[in-house]
N, C-alpha and C positions, 0 to 999 in steps of 0.2 A: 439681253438687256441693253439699251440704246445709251450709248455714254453721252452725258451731259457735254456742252461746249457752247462759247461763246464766239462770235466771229468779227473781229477789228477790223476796219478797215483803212486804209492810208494811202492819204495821195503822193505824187510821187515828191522826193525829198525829205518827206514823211520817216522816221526813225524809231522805230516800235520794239527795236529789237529790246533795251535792258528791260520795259517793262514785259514785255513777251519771258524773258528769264526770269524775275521776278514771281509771275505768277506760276509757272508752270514750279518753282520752286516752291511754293506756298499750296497751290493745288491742283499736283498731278494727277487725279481725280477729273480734272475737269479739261478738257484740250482749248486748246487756244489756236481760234482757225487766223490765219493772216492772209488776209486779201488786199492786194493790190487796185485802186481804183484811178480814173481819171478822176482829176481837180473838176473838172464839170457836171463829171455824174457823181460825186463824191455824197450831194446833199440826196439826192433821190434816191441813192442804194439805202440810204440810212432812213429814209422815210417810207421806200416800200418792202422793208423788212430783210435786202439782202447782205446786209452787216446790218450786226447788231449796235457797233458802237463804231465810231470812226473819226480820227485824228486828219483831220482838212484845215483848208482856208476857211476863214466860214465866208457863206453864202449870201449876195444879198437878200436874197429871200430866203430867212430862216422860220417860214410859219410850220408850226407842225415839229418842229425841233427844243429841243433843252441844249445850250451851246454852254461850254463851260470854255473860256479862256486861259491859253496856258503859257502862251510866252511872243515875242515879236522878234520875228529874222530880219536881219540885216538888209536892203535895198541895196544891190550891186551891179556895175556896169561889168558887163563879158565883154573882153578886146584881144586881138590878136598881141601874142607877148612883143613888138613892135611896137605898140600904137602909143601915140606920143603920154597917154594919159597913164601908162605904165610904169611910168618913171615916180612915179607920186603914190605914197601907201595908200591914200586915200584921197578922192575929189571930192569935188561940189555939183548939182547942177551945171552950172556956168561952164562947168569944163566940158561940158557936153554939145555944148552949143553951137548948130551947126553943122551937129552929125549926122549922119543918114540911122535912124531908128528902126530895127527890125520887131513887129509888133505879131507874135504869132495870135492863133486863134484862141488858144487855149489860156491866152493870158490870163495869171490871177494878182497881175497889181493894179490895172484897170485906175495907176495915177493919171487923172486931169491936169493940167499942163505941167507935163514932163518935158525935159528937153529936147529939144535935135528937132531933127525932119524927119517925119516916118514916111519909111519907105512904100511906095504904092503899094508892090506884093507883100501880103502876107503869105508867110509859112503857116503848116496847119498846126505845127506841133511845137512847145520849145525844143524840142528835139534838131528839127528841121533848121529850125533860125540858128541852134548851134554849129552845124554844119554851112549857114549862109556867114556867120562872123568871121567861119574857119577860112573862107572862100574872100574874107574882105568886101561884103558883101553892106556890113552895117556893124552899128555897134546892138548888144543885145539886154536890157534891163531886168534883171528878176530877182528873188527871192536868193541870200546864199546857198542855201540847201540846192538848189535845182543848177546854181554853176557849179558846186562841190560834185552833185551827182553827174552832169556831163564836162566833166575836165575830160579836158583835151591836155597833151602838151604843146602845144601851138599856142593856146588860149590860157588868156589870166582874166582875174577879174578887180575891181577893187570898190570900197565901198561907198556910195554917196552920201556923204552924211547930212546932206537938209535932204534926202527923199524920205516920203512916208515907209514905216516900215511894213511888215507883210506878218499880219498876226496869223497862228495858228489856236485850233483849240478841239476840243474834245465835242463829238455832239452823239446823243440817239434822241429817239423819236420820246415826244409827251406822252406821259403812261406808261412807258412799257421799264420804267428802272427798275429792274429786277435785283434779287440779291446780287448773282453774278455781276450784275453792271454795275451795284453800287460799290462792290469790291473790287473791281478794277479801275472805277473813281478812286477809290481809295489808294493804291499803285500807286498810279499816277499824279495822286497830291503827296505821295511820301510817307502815308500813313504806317505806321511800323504791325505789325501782324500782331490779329489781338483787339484793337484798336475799337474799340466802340462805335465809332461813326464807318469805321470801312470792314468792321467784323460782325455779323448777324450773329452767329453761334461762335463759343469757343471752339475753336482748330483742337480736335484729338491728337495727342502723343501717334505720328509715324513710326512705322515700325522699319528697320533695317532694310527691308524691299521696298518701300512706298519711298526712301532715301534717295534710293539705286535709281530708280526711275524717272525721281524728281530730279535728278539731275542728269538720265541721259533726254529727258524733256526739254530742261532746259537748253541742253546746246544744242538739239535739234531748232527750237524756235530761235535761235539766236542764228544760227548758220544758215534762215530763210533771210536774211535780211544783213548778213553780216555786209556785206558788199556796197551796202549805201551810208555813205557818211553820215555825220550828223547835223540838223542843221542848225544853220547862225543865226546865233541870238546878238539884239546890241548890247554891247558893253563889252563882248566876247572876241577876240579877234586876235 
């Protein structure tokens, strides 16, 4: 008999892990696949059916998608722990001014006049430009979640507070919400187990094993992802 599952997907910076524990605690019955995707192909694994549901930037082009909004990361410059803008918990634009801007390919802030001077080369990856900032190479602008995930200790970052921020949010394809999906909408708004809107049928009394395994589920989905921090929301810092 083929066991039921749903399969998340998340870009990187992306933090799935408490609801990944959540559901496998609520229903161990059903696996929770976690896939790793690029922020580029983030929209079209979710539209040609290779995640089912997926925690991204959204997309300028969301046809074909249900996006559900779920909170805005913080806008932060990456600098060498040196670099004179270090000294200050947090800049402006203007402090930027002047600087040599590393813009990789995979950028997902795609701000219209951002500061500095962008550098001729692009890197292909943020990954890449993190290693060009390490080098003194530029300064580097993204999303907190994405300098949380490639800290350096060489490297700090801090936050611009007039840049636009970098929303993230929930999307799958039009038509296909299924109960699974509507339950793990449910998760991810909070909804407590039971719940009318994010429960189809009442949850049966688990039995003493179905306990045991809900919860070596759950730390298995949690130890896929324990490694990536969580990302910055404003207000949070």
């Amino acid at each position: 008999m083929t066991r039921l599952s749903l399969t998340l997907g998340y870009v990187p910076g992306g933090t799935p892990a408490k609801w990944a524990r959540i559901w496998a605690e609520r229903h161990p019955e059903v696996a929770l696949q976690l896939q790793s995707v690029a922020a580029a192909e983030a929209a079209a694994a979710v539209r040609d059916g290779t995640v089912d549901v997926a925690l991204l930037r959204p997309p300028a082009d969301a046809s074909g998608l249900a996006v559900i909004p779920l909170y805005d990361e913080t806008t932060v410059a990456v600098v060498p722990t040196d670099h004179m803008v270090a000294a200050a918990d947090e800049i402006t634009a203007a402090d930027l001014d002047g600087e040599p801007i590393l813009l990789p390919l995979d950028d997902v802030l795609a701000w219209a006049g951002a500061p500095g001077a962008p550098v001729d080369y692009r890197p292909e990856t943020t990954k890449d430009a993190i290693e060009l900032v390490a080098a003194g190479m530029g300064v580097l602008i993204v999303p907190q979640s994405l300098a949380r995930l490639y800290h350096r200790k060489d490297l700090t970052y801090r936050p611009i507070t007039d840049a636009p921020a970098c929303p993230v949010a929930l999307a799958f394809r039009h038509g296909s919400q299924s109960v699974l999906i509507e339950e793990f909408i449910g998760i991810v708004r909070g909804r407590r187990p039971g719940s009318s809107r994010g429960q189809a049928q009442p949850v049966p009394k688990r039995t003493a094993r179905e306990k045991t395994l809900a919860k070596q589920a759950a730390r298995a989905a949690a130890g896929k992802v324990a490694r990536k921090p969580g990302p910055g929301r404003r207000g949070r810092r």
